[in-house]
C-alpha positions as CSV (number, residue, x, y, z in Angstrom):
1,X,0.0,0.0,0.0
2,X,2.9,1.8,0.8
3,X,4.6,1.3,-2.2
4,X,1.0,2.5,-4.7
5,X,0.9,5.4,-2.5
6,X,4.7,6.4,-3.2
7,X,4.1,5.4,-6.7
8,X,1.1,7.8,-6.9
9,X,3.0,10.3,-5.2
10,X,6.5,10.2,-7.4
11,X,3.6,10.3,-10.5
12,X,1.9,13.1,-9.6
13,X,5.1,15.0,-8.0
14,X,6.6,14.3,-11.6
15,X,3.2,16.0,-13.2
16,X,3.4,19.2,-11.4
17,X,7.5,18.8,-11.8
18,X,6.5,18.5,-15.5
19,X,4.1,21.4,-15.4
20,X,6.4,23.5,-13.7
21,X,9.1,22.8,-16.3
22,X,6.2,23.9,-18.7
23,X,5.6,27.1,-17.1
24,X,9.2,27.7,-16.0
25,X,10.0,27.5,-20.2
26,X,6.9,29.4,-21.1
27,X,8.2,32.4,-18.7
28,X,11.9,31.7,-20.1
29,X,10.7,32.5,-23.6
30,X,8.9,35.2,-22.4
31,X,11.5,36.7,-20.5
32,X,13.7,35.9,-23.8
33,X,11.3,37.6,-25.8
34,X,11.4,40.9,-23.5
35,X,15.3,40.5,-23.8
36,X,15.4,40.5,-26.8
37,X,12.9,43.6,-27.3
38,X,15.0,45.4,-24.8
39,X,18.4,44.2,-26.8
40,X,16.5,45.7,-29.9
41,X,15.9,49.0,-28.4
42,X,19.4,49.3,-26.6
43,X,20.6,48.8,-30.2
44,X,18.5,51.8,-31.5
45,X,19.3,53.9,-28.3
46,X,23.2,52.6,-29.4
47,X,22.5,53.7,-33.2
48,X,20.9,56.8,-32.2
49,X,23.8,57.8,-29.4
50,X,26.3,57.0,-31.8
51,X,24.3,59.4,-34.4
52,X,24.4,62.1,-31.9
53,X,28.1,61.2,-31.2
54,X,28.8,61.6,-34.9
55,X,27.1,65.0,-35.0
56,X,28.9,66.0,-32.4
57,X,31.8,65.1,-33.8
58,X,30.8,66.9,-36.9
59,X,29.9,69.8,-34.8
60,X,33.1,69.9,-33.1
61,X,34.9,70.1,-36.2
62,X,33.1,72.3,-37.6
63,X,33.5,74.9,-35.0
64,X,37.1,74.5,-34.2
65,X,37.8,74.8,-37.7
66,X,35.7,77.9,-37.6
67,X,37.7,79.4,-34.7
68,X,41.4,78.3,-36.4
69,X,40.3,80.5,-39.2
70,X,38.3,83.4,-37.2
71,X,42.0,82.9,-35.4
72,X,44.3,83.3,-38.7
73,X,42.0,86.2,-40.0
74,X,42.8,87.7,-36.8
75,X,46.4,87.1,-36.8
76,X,46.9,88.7,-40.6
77,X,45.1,91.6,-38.8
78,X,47.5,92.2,-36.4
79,X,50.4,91.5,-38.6
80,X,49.2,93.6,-41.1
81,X,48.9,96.7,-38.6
82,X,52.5,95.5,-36.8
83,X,53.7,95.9,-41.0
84,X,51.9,98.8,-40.8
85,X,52.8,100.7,-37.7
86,X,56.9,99.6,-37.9
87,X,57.4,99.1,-41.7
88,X,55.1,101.3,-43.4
89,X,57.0,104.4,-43.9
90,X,59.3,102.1,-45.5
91,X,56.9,101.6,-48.5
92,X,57.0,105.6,-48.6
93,X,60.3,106.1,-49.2
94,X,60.0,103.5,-51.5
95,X,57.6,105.2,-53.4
96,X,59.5,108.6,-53.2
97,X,62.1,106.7,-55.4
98,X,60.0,105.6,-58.1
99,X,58.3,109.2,-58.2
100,X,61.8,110.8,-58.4
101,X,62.5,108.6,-61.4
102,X,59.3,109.5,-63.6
103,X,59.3,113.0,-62.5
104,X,62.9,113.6,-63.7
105,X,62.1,111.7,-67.0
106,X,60.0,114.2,-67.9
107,X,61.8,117.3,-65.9
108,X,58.7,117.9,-64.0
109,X,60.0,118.3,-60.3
110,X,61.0,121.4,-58.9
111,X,64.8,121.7,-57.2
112,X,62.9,122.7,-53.9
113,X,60.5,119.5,-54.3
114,X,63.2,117.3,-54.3
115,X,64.8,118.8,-51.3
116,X,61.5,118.5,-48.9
117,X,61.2,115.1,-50.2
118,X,64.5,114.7,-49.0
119,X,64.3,116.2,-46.0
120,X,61.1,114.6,-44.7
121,X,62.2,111.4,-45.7
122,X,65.4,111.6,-42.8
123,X,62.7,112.6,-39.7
124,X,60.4,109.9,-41.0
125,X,62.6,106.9,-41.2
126,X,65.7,106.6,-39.8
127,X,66.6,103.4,-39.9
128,X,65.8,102.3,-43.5
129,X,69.0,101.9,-45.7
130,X,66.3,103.4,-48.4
131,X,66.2,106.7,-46.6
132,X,69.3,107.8,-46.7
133,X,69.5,106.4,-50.0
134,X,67.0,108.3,-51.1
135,X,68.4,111.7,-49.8
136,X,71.9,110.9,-51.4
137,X,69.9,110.6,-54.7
138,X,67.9,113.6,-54.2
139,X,71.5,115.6,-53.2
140,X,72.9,114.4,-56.2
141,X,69.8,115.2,-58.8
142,X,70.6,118.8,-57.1
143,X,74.2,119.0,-57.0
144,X,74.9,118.9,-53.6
145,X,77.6,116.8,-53.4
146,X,78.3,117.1,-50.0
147,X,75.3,116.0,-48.6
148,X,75.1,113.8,-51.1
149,X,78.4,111.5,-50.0
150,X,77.7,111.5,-46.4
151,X,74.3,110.1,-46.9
152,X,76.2,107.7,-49.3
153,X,78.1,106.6,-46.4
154,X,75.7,106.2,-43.9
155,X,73.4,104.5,-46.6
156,X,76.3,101.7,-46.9
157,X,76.7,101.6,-43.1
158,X,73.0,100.2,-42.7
159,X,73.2,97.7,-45.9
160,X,76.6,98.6,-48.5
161,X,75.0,95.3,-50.6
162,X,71.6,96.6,-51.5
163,X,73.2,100.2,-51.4
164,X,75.5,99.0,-54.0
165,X,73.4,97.2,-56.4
166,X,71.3,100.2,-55.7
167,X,73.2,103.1,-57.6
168,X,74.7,100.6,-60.1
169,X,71.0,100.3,-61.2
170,X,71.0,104.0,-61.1
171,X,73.9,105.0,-62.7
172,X,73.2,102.8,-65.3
173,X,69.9,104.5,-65.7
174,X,71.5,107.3,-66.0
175,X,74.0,105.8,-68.7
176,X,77.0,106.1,-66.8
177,X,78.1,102.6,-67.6
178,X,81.8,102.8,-66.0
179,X,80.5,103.9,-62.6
180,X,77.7,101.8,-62.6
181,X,80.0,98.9,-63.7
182,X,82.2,100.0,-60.7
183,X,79.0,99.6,-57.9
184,X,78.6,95.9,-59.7
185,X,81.8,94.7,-59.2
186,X,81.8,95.9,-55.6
187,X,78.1,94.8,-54.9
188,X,79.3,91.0,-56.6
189,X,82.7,90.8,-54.5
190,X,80.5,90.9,-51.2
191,X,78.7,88.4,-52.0
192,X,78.8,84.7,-50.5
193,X,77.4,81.4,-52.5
194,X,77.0,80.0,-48.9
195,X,74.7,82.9,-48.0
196,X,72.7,85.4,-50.7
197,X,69.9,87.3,-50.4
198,X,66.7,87.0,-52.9
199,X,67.4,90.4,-54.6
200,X,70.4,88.4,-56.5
201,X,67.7,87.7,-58.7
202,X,67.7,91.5,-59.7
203,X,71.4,91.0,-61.0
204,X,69.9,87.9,-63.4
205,X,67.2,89.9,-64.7
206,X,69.4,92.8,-65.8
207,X,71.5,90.4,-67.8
208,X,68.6,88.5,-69.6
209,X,66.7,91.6,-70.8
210,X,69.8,93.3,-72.0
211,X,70.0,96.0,-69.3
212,X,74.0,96.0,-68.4
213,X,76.4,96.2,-70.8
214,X,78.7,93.3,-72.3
215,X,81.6,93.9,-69.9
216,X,78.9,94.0,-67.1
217,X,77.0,90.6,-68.4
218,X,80.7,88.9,-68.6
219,X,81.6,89.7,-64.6
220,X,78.0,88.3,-63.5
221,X,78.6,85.3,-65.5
222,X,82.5,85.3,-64.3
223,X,80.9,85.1,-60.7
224,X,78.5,82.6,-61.4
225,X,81.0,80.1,-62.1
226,X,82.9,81.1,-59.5
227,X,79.9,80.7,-57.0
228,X,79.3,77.3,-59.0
229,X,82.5,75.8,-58.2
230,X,82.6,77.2,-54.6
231,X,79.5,75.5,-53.5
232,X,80.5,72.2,-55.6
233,X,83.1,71.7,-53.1
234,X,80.1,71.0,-50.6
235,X,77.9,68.5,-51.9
236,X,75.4,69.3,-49.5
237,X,74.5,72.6,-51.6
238,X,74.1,70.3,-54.6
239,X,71.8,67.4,-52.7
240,X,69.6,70.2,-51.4
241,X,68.2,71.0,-54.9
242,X,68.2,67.5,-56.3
243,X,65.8,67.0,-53.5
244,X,64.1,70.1,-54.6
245,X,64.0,69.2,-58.0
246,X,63.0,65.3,-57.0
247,X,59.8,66.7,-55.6
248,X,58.7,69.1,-57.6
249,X,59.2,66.3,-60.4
250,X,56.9,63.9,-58.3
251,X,54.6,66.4,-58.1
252,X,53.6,65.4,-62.1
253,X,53.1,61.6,-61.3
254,X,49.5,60.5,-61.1
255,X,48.2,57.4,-59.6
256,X,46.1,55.3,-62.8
257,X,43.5,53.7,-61.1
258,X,42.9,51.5,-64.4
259,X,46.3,49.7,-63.5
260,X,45.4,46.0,-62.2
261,X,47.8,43.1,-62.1
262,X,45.4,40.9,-59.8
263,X,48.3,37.9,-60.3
264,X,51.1,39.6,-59.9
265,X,49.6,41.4,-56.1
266,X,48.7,37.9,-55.0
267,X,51.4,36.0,-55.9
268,X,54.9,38.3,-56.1
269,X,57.0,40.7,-53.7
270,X,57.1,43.3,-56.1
271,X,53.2,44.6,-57.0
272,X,53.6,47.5,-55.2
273,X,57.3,48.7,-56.9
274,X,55.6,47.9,-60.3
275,X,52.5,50.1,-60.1
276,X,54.9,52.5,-58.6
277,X,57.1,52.1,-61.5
278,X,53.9,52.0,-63.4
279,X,52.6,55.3,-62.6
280,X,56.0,57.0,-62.6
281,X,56.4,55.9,-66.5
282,X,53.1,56.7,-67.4
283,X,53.2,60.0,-65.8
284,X,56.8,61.2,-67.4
285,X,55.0,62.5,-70.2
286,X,53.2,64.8,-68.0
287,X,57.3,65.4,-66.1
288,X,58.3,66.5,-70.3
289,X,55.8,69.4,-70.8
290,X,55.9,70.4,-67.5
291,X,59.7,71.3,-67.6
292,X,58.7,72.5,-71.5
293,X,56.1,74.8,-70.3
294,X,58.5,76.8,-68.5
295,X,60.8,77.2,-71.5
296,X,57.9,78.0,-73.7
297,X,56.5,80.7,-71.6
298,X,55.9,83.8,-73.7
299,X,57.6,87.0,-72.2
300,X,55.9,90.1,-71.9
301,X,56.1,93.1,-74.4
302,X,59.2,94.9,-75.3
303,X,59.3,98.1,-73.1
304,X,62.7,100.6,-73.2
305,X,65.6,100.0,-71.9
306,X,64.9,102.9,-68.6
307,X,61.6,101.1,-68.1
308,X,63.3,97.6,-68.0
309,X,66.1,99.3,-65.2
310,X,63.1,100.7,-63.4
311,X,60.9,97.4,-63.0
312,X,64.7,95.9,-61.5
313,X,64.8,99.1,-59.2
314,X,61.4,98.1,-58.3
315,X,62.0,94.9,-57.1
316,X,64.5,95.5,-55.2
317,X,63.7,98.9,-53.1
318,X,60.0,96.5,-52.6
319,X,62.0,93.6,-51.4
320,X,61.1,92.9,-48.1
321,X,63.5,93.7,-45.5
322,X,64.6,90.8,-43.4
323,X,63.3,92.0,-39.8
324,X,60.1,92.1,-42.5
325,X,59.9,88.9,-43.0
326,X,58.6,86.6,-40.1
327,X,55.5,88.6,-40.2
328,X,55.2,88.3,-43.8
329,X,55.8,84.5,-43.7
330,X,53.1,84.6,-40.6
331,X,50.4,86.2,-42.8
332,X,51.2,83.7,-45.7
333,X,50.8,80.7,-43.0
334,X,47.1,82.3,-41.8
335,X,46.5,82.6,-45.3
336,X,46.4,79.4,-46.1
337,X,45.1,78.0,-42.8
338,X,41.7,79.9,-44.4
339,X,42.2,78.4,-47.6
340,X,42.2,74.8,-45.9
341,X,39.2,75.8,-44.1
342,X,41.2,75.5,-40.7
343,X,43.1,72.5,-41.5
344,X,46.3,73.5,-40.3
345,X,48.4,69.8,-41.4
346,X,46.9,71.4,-44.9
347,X,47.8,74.4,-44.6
348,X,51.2,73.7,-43.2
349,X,52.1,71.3,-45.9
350,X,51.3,73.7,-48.6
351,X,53.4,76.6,-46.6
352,X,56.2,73.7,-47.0
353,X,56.5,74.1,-50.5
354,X,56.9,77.7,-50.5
355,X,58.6,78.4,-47.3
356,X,62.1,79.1,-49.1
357,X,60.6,81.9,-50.8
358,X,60.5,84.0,-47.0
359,X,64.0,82.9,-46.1
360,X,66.2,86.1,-45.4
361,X,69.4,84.1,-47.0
362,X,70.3,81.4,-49.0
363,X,72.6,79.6,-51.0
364,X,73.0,80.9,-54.8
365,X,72.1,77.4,-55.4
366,X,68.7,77.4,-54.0
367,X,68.1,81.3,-55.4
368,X,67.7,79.9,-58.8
369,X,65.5,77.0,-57.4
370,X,63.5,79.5,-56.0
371,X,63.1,81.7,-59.4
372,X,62.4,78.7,-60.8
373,X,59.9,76.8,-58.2
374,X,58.9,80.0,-56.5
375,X,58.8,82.0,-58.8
376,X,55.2,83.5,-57.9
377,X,57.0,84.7,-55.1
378,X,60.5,86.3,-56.1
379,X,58.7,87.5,-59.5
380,X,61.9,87.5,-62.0
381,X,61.2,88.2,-65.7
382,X,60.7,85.1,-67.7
383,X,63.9,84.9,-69.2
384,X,65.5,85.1,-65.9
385,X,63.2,82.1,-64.9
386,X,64.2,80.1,-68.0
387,X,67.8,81.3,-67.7
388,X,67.8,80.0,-63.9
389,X,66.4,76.2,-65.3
390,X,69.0,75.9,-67.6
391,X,71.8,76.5,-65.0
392,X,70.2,74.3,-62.7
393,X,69.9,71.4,-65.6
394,X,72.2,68.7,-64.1
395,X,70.4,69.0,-60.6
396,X,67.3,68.3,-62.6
397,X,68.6,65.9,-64.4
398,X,70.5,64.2,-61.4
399,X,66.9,64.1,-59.9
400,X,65.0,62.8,-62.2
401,X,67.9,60.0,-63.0
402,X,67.5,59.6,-59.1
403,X,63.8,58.5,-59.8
404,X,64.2,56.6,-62.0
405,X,66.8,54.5,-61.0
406,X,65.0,53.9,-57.4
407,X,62.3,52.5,-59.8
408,X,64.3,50.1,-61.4
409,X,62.4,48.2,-63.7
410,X,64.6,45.4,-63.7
411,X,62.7,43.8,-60.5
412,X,63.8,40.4,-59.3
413,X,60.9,39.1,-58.6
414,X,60.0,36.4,-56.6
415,X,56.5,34.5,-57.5
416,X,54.9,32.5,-54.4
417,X,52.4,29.9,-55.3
418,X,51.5,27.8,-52.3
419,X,55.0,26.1,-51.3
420,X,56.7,26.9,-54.6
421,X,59.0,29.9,-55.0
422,X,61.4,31.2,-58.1
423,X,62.5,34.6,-59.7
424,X,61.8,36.2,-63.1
425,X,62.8,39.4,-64.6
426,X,60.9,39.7,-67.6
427,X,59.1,36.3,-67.8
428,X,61.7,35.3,-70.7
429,X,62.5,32.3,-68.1
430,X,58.9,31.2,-68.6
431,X,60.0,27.0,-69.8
432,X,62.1,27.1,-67.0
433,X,59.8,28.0,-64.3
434,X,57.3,25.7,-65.6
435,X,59.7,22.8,-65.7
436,X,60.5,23.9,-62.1
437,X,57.5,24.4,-61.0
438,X,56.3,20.7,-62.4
439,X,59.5,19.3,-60.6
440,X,58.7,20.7,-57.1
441,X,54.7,19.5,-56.9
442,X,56.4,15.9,-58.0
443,X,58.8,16.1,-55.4
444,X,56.4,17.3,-52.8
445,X,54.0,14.5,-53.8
446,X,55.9,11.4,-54.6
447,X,55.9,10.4,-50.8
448,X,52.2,10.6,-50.5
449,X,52.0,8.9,-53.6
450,X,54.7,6.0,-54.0
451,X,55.6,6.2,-50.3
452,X,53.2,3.2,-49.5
453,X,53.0,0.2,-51.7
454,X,50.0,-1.1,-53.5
455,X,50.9,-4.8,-51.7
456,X,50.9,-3.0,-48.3
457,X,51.3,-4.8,-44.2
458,X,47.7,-5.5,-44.2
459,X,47.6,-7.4,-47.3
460,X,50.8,-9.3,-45.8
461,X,49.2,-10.3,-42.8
462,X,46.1,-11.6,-44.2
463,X,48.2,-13.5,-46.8
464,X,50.3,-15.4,-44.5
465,X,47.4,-15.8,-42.1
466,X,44.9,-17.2,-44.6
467,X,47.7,-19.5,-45.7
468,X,48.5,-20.7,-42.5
469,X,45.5,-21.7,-41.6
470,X,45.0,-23.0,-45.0
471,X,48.0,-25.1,-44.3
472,X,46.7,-26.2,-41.4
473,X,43.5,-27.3,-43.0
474,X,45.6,-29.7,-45.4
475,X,47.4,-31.0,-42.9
476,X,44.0,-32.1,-41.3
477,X,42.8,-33.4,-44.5
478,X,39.9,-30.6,-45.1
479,X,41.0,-30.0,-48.2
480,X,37.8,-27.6,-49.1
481,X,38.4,-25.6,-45.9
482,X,41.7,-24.9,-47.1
483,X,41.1,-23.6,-50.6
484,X,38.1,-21.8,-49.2
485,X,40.7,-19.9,-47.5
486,X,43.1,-19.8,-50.1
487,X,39.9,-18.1,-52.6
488,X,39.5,-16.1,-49.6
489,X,42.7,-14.6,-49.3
490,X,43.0,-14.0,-52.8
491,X,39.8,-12.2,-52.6
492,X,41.0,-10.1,-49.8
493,X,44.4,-9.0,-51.0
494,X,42.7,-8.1,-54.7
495,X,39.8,-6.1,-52.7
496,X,42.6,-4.2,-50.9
497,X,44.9,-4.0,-53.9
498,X,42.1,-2.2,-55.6
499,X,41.5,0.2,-52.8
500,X,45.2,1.1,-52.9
501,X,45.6,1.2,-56.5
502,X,42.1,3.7,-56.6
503,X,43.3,5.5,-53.9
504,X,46.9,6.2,-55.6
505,X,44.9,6.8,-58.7
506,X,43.1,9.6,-57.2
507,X,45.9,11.1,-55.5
508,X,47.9,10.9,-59.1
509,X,44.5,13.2,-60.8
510,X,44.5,15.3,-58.0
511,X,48.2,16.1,-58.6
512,X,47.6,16.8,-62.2
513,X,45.0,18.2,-61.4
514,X,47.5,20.8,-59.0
515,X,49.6,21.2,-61.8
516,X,47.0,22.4,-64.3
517,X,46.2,25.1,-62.0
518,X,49.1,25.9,-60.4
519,X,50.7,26.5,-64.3
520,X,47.5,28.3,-65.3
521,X,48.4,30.6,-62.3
522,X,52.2,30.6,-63.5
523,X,51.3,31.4,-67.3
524,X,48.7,34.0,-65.6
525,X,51.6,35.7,-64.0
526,X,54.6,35.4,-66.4
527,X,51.9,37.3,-68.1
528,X,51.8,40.2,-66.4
529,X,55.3,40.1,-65.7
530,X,55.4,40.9,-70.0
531,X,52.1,43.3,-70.2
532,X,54.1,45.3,-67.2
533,X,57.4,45.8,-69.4
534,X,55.6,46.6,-72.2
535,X,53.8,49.2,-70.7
536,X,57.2,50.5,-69.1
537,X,58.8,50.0,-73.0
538,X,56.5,52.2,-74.2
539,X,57.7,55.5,-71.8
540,X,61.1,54.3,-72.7
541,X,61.2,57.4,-75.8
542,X,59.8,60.0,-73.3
543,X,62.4,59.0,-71.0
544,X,64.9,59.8,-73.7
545,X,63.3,62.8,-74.8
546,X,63.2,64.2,-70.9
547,X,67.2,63.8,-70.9
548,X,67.6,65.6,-74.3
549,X,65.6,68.6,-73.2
550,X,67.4,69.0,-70.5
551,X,70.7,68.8,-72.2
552,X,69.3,70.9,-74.9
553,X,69.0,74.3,-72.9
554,X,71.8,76.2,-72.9
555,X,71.4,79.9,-70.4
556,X,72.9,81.3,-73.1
557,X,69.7,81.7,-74.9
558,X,68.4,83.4,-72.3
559,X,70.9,86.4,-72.3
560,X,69.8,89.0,-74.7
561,X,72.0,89.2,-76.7
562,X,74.2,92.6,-77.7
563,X,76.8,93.5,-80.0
564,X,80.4,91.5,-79.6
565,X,79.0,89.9,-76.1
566,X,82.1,86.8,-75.8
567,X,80.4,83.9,-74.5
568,X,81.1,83.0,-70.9
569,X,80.9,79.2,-69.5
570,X,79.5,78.6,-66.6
571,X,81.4,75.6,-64.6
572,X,80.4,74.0,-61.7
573,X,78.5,70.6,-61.6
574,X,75.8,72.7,-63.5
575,X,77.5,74.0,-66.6
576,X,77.7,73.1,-70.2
């Protein structure tokens, strides 16, 4: 009775055990359900913070950007009225000069004029190396000679260079060719390679537009050589401007997104050197007229000889002066943090390429660099730019050689398919690759294949068992027991021969079947190894064409020319 009741019991305790089960799962799902609706709208709360977050982001952006630039307009502000309150009486007195100039062209200016300006000029600036420039010329256009030799002197105390080339510009305005030739060669003997000012390039324009005389023309290009070989006795001088020259030639090459050697990036060490070499070949045509551009740049029209001496004049009294020019190169950095929209990486990497333009000194070296690179900055005449190129020709070429030679096209490379690895240059090695390549999977494989025996240990054991006992059987005269066996074992070993001899097979198709795709893959990349070197062939006449341009110019084409003018090499690393 006991035992019914306990029977009864553990049935119906197992019924509400099962029910509760039942319920217990019911609530699980529901509880799963709700976690997963609550999963679902953390998700959107996740999607929708991370919105915000992006906004934000945005936001954040947009508003320090905003402030960088509200920042830089600011800043050119402030310079501008620093420029303004300490530098702009120097834009005065350079004014005073020019108007001087005209007004005596056309004997307008009154004696008494000329000695206010004069005058004024002293009180108003007296620091400038201009002013008492200025009154020396004034002195002079009035005959006062003394005042006009001790402003001399105290116009050389504050800057003897730019005093110099100064009155050698103006005597040769005036025609006086010895004096002025006199101021030349003692404005050229102060100077340093190592360490020139931008208004050198004021010398090089009055020799391309025919401004100095031929005696004049022969002691600038005297000095250039000299300046040549001095700074090729420090190579550094030399590897500055290759570098120059390297970037602004890398500045042509464009990136052809149609380039796609899907082989040769999956299965070689090279892909990335060949699209680079790629890309640099493609784009040399784009190097050519680049570099031709320059030399075909029309000059402006033909003006008089006094106009030409005043636009040199110009430049150089509206040179900026060197305590000038940190605020000058600050304004140019704001500038272009506003044109970047208050990216200042931008805006610094742009001021990169121009920064040489605010230097206060240089090397000569880098001076024609600059007229060349820079030369929306130093503003030389166009033959000066063109004349600057062709003295700078070997660095150019030295760069562009440099280019091309880090992009060698004669790549070893080395093709990787699964275990397998050789070399190929041009794919010209093709049989021998395929041979090799055939040789390795045989190698790998023969172990796997051949390495077990189509009569293997298991068909050994059932042989000499099944004949034992066959033996055995004969000896105890069931003769039918023992061939039973005997059919049996031959059976067996057949059954298992086949299995080997199909499994060996198999292993034989799939190795065949490797080699199919494994050549495929091979012949694939050989391939592209040849479309690459065609392509590379094909910039292989502008490569040519680049060198002869370059060897082609000759500065001497860009020195207008004048009656018995004697040719003057210019030596150095850069001359012809």
């Amino acid at each position: 009775m006991a035992s019914n009741e306990a029977l009864v019991l553990s049935a119906a305790n197992l019924e509400t055990i099962e029910n509760n089960i039942g319920t217990l799962a019911k609530n699980l799902g529901d509880v799963n359900f709700n976690v997963s609706e609550v999963d679902g709208k953390v998700n959107s709360v996740t999607e929708s913070v991370k919105t915000i977050e992006d906004e934000i982001k945005n936001f954040m952006v947009e508003i320090r950007g905003s402030t960088i630039v509200s920042n830089a307009k600011q800043s050119i502000t402030m310079d501008q009225d620093e420029i303004n309150k300490q530098y702009g009486h120097y834009d005065s007195v350079r004014r005073k000069i020019n108007g001087i100039f005209q007004a005596t062209d056309i004997n307008s200016v009154k004696k008494s004029t000329i000695e206010n300006i004069s005058e004024q000029v002293i009180i108003d600036t007296p620091n400038y190396w201009l002013a008492p420039a200025l009154v020396s010329l004034c002195a002079w256009l009035t005959d006062n000679k003394d005042l006009a030799n001790r402003a001399l002197k105290e116009a050389m105390n504050r800057d003897d260079e730019k005093t110099s080339l100064l009155f050698c510009l103006i005597h040769l305005r005036a025609g006086r060719n010895e004096t002025s030739l006199r101021w030349l060669r003692r404005y050229l003997d102060m100077q340093d390679p190592t360490k020139m000012e931008n208004k050198t390039v004021t010398i090089l324009d009055a020799i391309t537009n025919g401004t100095f005389s031929n005696e004049a023309k022969e002691m600038i290009l005297q000095k250039i050589n000299q300046w040549s070989k001095e700074l090729d006795t420090q190579p550094s001088y030399s590897e500055i401007q290759v570098d120059r020259w390297s970037t602004y030639l890398n500045s042509f090459i464009e990136n052809d997104e149609s380039l796609n050697f899907y082989y040769l990036s999956k299965y070689t060490n090279q892909h990335e050197n060949i699209l680079k070499i790629l890309n640099f070949s493609k784009s040399e045509k784009n190097i050519l007229n680049g570099l031709k551009d320059i030399i075909k740049e029309e000059k402006g029209p033909n003006i008089s000889k006094s106009q030409e001496i005043d636009k040199i004049i110009n430049m150089l009294v509206f040179n900026y002066e060197n305590d000038e020019l940190d605020l000058r190169k600050d304004i140019a950095k704001n500038r272009l943090i506003i044109e970047e929209n208050g990216n200042v990486t931008k805006a610094m990497e742009r001021f990169k390429e121009t920064e040489f333009a605010y230097q206060s000194s240089t090397d000569f070296y880098s001076i024609l660099s600059n007229i060349v690179l820079e030369y929306k900055n130093v503003k030389p005449t166009v033959n000066t730019r063109k004349l600057s190129m062709a003295l700078e020709k070997e660095f150019i070429k030295e760069a562009y050689l440099k280019t091309t030679n880090q992009l060698n096209d004669n790549l070893n490379i080395e093709i990787k398919i699964n275990n397998w690895t050789n070399n190929t240059i041009d794919g010209s090695n093709e049989r021998e690759l395929i041979q090799d390549l055939n040789n390795f999977i045989d190698n790998e494989t023969n172990n796997d294949i051949y390495g077990t025996g189509l009569f293997d240990t298991k068909m050994l054991l059932i042989t000499m068992g099944g004949l034992l006992l066959a033996s055995i059987s004969f000896i105890l005269s069931q003769v039918m027991i023992g061939l039973l066996l005997i059919v049996a074992v031959l059976i067996a070993d057949g059954y298992l021969f086949y299995v080997n001899y199909s499994a060996r097979e198999t292993k034989i198709k799939k190795r065949e079947e490797r080699k199919n795709y494994e050549r495929a893959v091979l012949y694939n990349i050989i391939a592209e190894v040849v479309d690459y070197k065609f392509m590379y062939k094909e910039s292989t006449d502008t490569h040519k064409a680049i060198i002869n341009f370059l060897d082609s110019l000759d500065y001497h084409n860009y020195i207008k020319a004048t009656d018995n003018n004697r040719n003057i090499q210019v030596g150095g690393s850069n001359g012809q």
